[in-house]
N, C-alpha and C positions, 0 to 999 in steps of 0.2 A: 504494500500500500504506500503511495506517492508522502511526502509531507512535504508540509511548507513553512519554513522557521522554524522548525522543530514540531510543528502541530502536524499529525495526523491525519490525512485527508480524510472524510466524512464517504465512503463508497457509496453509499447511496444516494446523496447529492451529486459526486461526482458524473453517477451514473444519470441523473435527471438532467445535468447539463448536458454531457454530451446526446443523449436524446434530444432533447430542446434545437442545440447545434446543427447536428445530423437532420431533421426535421426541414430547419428555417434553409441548411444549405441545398436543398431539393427544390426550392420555391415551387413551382406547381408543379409538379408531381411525386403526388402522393403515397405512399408507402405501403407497402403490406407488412403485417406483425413475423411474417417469417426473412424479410429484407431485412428489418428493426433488430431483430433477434440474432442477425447471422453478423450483423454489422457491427454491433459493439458488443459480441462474443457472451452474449446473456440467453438464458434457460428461456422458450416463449411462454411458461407459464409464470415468468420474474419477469417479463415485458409487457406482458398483456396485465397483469396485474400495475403496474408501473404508468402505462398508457390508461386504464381506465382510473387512477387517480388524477391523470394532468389532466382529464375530457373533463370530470368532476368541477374541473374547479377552472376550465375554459384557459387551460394552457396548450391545449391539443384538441384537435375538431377531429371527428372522423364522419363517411358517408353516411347515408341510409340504411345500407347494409352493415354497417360496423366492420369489413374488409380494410379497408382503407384510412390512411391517418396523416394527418398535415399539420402545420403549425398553427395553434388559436388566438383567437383575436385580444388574448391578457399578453403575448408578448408584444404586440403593435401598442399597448399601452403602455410598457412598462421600456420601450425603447423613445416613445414619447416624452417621454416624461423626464431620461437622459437627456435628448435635446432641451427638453423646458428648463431645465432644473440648471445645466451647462452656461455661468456667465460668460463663456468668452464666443459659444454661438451668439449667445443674445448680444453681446456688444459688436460681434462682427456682421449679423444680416443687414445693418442699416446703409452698411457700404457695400454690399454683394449687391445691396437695393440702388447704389450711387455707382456699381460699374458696371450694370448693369442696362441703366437709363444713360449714362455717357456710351456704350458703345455699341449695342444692343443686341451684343450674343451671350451666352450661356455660362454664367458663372457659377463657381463651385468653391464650396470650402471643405476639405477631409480632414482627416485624422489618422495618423499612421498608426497601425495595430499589428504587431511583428512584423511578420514579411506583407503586409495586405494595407490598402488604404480604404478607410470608410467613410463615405460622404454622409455629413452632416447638415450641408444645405445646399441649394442648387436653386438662382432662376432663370429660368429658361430662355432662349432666345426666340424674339418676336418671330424672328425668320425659320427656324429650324425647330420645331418640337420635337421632342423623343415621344416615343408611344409610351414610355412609362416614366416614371421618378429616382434616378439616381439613389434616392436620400435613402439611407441606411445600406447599402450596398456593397460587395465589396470587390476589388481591383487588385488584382499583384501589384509591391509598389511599382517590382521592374517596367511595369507596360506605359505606365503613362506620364504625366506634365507633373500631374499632383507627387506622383511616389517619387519619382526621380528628383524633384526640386528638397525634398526629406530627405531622399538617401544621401543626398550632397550635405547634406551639412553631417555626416559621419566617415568616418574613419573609414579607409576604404578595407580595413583586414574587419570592420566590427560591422559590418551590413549585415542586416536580418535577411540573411539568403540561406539554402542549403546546397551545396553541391556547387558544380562549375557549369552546368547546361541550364539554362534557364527556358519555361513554357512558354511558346508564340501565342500571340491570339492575331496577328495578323503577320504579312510576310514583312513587314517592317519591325514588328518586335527585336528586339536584342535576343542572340539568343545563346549569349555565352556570358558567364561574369566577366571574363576580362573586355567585351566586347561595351559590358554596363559601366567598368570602370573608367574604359576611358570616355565615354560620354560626362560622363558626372565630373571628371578634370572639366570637361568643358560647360560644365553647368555652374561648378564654382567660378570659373574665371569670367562669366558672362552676368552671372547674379541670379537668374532665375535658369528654370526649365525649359527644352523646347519637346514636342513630341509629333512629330510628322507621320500623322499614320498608323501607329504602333499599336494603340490601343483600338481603333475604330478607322476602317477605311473611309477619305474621306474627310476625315478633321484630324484639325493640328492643334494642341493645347500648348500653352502657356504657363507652367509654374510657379508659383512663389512661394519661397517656407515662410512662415511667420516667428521671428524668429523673439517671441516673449518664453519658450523656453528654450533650454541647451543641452540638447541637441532641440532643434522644432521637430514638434510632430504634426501640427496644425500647418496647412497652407491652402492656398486659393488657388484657383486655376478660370483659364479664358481659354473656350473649347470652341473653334471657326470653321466651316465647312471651309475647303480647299478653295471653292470656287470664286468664296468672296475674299480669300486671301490677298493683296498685292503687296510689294516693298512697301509702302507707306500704311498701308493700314496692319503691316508689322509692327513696324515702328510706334504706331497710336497706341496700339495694343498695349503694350510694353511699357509705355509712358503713365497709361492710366493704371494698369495694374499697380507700377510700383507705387504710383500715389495712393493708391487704395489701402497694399500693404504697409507703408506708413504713417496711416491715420489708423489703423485696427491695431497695428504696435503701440500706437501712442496712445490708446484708450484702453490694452488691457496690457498691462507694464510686468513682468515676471513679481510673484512673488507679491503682489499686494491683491487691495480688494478688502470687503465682510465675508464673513461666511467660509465653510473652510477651504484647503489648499490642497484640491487632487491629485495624485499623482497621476502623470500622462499615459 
């Protein structure tokens, strides 16, 4: 059994998170109690027993038939509620809301989570809608504007990676570490992130870490379809981001604030 600081992991929580995990990382599609059972190595009469506790209490939804099992509507409350509760979301929407009316594509603020970034907020570009919502989502940091402008501001032997081959998701992906490190030289010497393609064919993002803590794990990004790219509206881009990033530095300062002090 795992511990942590000396305390003993709790198996039975452990095992309701990685179910919860497992569930939310399936998005729609849904589960059978013998996929559930075979997947985090549990008896299906300690699964099913487990699964109609979280249905109970609306952490887990299943069909009509009781076959089938997804994530329920207590964790979209209870991820809610992170955002709400998060003052440094609430002090940065106000300018995702000002770079977004100055340049009128698709802004984004994540949060680096090991190797993964998780968007936090997003609004959308008047021009370009996505069919769904970024917010709560998550992204290798390798792939995109967001992770890569985080991974720069670390050490390039301490990157939350495993291994020397890194997963495509487009044929622009990096797809070797030493292939991401030296990107990231060029992301330090430039100040922000660029990503042509890498993550989504088609758009180019723009990074920026925020940098109120050390290492940043929080940064913004400005996602452009290729088409309306030019040299100059590179440039604007850029210009307004980093203004952007300068005013959400200067309104949540490392290390002050009410209320307590989370670790990132």
């Amino acid at each position: 059994m795992a511990e942590t600081g000396g305390v003993r992991e709790v198996k039975s929580a452990g095992r309701t998170v990685e179910l919860l995990e497992l569930l939310a990382a399936r998005g729609d599609q849904p589960a059978r109690l013998r996929e559930l059972a075979e997947e985090l190595g549990v008896p299906r009469s300690s699964m099913y027993a487990l699964l109609k506790t979280l249905i109970d209490r609306g952490w887990v939804r299943t069909d009509v038939t009781g076959s089938l099992y997804g994530i329920g509507i207590r964790a979209l409350l209870t991820g809610t509620s992170y955002l709400d509760s998060d003052p440094r979301v609430r002090a940065a929407r106000p300018y995702l809301d000002e770079a977004s009316d100055a340049l009128g594509e698709t802004i984004h603020l994540a949060r680096l989570d090991g190797g993964d970034v998780v968007y936090l907020a997003t609004r959308e570009s008047h021009e370009y809608l996505r069919p769904f919502s970024r917010v709560g989502r998550r992204l290798p940091a390798h792939v995109g504007a967001l992770g890569k402008a985080l991974l720069a501001e670390r050490i390039d032997g301490e990157l939350p990676l495993t291994g020397e081959e890194l997963a495509p998701m487009t044929p622009n992906t990096h797809r070797t570490r030493a292939a991401l490190v030296a990107d990231l030289a060029r992301v330090r010497e430039r100040g922000h992130a660029v990503d042509r393609e890498e993550g989504v064919l088609g758009i180019v993002g723009f990074g920026f870490a925020l940098r109120y803590d050390v290492p940043a794990v929080d940064a913004i990004s400005c996602s452009v379809p290729t088409a309306r790219l030019t040299e100059g509206r590179e440039a604007r881009i850029v210009e307004v981001m980093r203004e952007i990033r300068a005013k959400i530095e200067a309104v949540v300062p490392r290390g002050t604030g009410t209320g307590p002090q989370w670790r990132p």
